[in-house]
GUTILUM-498152 format. One record per residue (C-alpha): x, y, z; residue in three letters; residue number from 1. Coordinates in steps of 0.001 Angstrom, whole numbers, padded with zeros to 6 digits. Layout:
residues N
@c1:X&c2:Y&c3:Z&res:Ala&n:NUM
...
END
This chain:
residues 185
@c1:000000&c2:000000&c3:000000&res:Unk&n:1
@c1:001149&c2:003279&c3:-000994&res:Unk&n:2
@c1:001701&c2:005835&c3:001556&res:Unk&n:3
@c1:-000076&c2:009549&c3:001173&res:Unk&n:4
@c1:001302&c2:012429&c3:003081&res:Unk&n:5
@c1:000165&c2:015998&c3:002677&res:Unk&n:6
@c1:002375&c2:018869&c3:003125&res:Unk&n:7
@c1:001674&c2:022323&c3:003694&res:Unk&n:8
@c1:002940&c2:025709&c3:004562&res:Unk&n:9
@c1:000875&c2:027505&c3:006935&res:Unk&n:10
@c1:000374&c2:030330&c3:009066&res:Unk&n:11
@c1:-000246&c2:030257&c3:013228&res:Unk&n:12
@c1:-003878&c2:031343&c3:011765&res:Unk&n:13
@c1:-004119&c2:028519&c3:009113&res:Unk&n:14
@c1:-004126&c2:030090&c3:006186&res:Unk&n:15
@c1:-002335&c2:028004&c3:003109&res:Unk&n:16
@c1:-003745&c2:030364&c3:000443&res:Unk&n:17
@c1:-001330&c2:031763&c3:-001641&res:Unk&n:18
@c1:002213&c2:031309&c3:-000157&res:Unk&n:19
@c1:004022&c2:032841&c3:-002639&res:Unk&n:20
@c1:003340&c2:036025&c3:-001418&res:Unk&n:21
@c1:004662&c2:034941&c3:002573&res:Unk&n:22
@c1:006578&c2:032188&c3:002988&res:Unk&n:23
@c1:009725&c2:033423&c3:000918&res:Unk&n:24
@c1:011228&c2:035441&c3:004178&res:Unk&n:25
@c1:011206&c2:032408&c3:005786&res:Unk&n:26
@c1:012828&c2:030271&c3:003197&res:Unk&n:27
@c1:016167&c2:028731&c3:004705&res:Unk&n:28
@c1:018474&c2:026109&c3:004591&res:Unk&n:29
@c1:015802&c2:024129&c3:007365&res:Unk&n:30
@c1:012677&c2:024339&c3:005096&res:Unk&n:31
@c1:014872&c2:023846&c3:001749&res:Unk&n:32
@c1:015898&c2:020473&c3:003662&res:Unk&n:33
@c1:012064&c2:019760&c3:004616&res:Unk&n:34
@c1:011169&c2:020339&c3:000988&res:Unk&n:35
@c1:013530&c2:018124&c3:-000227&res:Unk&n:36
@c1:013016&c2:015169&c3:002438&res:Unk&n:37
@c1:009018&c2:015598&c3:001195&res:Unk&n:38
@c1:010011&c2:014390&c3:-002436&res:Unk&n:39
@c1:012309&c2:011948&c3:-001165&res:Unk&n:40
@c1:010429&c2:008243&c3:-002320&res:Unk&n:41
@c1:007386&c2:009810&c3:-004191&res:Unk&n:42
@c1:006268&c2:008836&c3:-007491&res:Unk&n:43
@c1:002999&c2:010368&c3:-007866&res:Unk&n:44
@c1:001967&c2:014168&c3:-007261&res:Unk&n:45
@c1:-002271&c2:014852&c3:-005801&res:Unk&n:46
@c1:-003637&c2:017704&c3:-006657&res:Unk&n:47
@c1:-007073&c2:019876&c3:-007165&res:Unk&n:48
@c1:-007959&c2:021584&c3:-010038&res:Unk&n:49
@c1:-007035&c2:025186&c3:-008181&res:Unk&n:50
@c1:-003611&c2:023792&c3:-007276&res:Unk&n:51
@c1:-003083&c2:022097&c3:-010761&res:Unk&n:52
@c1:-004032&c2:025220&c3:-013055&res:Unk&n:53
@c1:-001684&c2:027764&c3:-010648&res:Unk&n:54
@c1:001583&c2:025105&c3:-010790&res:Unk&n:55
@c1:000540&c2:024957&c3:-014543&res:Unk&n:56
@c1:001232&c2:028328&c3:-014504&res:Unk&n:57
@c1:004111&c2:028481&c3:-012908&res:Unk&n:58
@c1:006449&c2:024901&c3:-013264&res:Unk&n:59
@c1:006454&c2:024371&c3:-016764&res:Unk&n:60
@c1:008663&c2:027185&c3:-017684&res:Unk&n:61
@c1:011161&c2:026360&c3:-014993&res:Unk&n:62
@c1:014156&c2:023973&c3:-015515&res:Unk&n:63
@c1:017878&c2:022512&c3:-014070&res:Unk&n:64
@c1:017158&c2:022159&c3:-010626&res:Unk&n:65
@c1:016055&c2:019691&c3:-008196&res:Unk&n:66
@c1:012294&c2:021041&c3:-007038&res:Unk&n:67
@c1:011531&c2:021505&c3:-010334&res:Unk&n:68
@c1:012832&c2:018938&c3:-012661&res:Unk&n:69
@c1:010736&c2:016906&c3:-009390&res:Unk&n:70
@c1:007734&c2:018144&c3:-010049&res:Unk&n:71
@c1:007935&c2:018510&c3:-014315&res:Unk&n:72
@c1:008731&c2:015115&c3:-014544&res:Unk&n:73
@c1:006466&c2:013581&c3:-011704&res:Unk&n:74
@c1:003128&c2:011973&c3:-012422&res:Unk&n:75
@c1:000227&c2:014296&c3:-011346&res:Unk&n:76
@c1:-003120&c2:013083&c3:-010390&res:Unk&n:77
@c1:-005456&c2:015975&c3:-010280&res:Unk&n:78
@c1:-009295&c2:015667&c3:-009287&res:Unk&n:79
@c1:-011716&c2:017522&c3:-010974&res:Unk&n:80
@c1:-014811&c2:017457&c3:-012867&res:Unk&n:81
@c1:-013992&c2:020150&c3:-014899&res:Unk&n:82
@c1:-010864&c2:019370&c3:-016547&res:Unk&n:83
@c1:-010839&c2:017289&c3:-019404&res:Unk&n:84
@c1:-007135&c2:017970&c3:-021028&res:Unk&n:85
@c1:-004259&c2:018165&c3:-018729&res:Unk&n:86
@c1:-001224&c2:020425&c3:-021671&res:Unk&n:87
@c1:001451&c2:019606&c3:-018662&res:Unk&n:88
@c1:001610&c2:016021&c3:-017901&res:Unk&n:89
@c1:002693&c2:013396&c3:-017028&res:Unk&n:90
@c1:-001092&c2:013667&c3:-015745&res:Unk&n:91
@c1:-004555&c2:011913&c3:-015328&res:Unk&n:92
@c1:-007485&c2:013805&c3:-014205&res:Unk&n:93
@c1:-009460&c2:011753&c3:-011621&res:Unk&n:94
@c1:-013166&c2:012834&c3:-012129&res:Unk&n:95
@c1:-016262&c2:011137&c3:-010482&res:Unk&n:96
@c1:-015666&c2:009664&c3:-006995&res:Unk&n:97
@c1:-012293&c2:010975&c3:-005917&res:Unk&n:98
@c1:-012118&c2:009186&c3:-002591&res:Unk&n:99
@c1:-012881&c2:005535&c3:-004960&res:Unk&n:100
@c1:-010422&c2:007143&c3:-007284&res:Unk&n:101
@c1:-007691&c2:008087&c3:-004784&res:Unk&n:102
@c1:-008705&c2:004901&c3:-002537&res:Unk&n:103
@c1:-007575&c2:002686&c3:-005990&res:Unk&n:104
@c1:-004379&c2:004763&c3:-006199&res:Unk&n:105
@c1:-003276&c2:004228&c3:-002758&res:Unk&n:106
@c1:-003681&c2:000202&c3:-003084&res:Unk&n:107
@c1:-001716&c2:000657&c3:-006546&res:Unk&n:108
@c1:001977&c2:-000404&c3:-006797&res:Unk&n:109
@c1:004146&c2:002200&c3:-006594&res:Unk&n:110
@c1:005874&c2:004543&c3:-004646&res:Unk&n:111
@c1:004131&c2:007449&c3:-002342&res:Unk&n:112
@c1:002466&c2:009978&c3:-003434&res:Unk&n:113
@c1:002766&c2:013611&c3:-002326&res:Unk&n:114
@c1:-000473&c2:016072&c3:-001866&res:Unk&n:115
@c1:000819&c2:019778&c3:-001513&res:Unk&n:116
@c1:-000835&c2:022996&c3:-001442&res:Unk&n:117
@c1:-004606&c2:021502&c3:-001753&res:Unk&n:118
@c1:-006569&c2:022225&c3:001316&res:Unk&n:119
@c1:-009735&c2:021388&c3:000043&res:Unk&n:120
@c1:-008491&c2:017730&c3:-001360&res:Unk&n:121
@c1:-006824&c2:016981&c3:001953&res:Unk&n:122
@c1:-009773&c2:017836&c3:004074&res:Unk&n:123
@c1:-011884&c2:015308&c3:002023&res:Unk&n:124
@c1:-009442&c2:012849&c3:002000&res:Unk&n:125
@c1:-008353&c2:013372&c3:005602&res:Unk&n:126
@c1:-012214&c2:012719&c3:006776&res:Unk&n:127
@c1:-012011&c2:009927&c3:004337&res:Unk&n:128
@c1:-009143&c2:008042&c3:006040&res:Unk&n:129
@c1:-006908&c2:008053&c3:003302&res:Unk&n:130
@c1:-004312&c2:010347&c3:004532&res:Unk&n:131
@c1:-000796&c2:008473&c3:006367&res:Unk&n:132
@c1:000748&c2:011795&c3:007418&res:Unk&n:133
@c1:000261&c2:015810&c3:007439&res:Unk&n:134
@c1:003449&c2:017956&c3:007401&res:Unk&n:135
@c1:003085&c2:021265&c3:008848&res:Unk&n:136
@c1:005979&c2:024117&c3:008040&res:Unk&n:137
@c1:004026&c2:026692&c3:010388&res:Unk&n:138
@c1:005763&c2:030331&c3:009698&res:Unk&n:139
@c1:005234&c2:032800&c3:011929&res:Unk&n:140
@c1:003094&c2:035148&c3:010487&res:Unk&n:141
@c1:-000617&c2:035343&c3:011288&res:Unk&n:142
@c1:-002098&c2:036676&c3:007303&res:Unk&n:143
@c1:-005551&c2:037692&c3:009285&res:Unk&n:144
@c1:-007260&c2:036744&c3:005639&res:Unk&n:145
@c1:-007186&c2:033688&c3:003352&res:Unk&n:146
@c1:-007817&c2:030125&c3:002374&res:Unk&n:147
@c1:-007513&c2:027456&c3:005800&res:Unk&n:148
@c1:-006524&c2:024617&c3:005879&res:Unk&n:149
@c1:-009337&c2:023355&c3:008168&res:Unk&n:150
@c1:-012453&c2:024798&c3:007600&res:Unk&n:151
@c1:-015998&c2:025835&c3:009593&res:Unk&n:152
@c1:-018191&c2:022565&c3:009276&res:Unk&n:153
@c1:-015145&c2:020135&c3:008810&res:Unk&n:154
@c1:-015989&c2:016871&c3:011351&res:Unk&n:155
@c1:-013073&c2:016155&c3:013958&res:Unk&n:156
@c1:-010254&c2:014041&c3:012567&res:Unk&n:157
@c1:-008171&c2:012678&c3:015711&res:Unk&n:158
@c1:-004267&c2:013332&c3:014954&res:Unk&n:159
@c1:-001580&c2:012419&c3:016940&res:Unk&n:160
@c1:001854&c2:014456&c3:016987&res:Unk&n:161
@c1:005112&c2:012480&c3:015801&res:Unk&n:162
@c1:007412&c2:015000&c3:015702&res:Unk&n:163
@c1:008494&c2:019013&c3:015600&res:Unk&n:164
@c1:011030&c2:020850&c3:015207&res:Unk&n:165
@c1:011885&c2:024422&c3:015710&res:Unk&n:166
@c1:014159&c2:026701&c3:013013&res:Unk&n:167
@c1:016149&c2:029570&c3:014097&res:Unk&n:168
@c1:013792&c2:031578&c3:011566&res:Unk&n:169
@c1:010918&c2:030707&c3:013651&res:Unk&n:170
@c1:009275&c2:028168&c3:011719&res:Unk&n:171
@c1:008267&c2:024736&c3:013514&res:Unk&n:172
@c1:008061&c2:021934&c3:011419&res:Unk&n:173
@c1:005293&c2:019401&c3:012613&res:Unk&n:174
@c1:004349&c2:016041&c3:011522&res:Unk&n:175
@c1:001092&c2:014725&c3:012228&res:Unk&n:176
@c1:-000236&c2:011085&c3:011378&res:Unk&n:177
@c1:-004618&c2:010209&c3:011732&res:Unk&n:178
@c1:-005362&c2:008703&c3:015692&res:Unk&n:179
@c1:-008646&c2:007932&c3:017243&res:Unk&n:180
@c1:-009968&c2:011198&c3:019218&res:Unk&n:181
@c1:-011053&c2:009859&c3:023284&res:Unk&n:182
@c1:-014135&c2:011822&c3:023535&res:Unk&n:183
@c1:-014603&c2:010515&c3:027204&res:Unk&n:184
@c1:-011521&c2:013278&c3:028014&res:Unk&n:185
END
């Protein structure tokens, strides 16, 4: 069984919308070494359509380093109903059922597969069971405004804390993996 791990960078209030306009003053040699640990094994790239269509925007044109030349040449799996032609492949669209569809994937051979920078995917998927591990880079800004990570209405998901770290920058790395919640605490 493939393992799924979603990745995120965040702020103390949750937001994950748009980083490209925060994290980069708090891009070091400690979150470059995350970042590079989270591609480490993976053979398949999760996506929504949102996430899909900005990296299409953005990845294709860049070349000759690591992070990129990962994510160019990775396979990406992108749910949506709307999409019917993927121009930056290697891609599938996964239409329909996306929990059957991702569910499928998971029992697949191969290596794991990486979700990053889709909130809404990972919420579904997280109350779906089909999440191994959430990795939190939480930067110390709060944005006040933006897309969360967890949303009003979302039912509990139970996670249990396997490890953090701090960085000089102020950044805490945290990685999460799905636990029963005790509600007779």
């Amino acid at each position: 069984m493939r393992i799924i791990t979603a990745s995120f960078f965040i702020s103390v209030d949750g937001v994950v919308d748009a980083p490209q306009e925060w994290h980069f003053p708090y891009a070091n040699d400690d979150v470059a070494r995350v970042v590079s640990h989270a591609t480490r094994d993976v053979d398949a790239l999760l996506m929504g359509r949102h996430t899909y269509e900005e990296w299409n925007a953005f990845w294709p044109t860049q070349r000759g380093y690591p992070l990129a030349d990962f994510i160019n040449g990775t396979h990406k799996y992108v749910a949506s109903d709307t999409l019917t032609d993927l121009g930056w492949g290697p891609a599938s669209v996964l239409s329909g059922d996306v929990v059957a569809h991702v569910a499928a994937l998971k029992n697949s051979e191969g290596g794991n597969i990486a979700i990053n920078g889709s909130g809404t995917l990972t919420r579904h998927l997280l109350q779906a069971g089909l999440i191994d591990a959430l990795h939190l880079l939480v930067h110390p800004i709060v944005l006040g405004a933006g897309k969360h990570l967890f949303e009003a209405g979302t039912a509990p998901v139970g996670l249990s804390l396997q490890s953090q770290e701090s960085f000089d920058n102020g950044v805490t790395y945290q990685v999460y993996t799905p636990a029963a919640i005790d509600n007779a605490a």
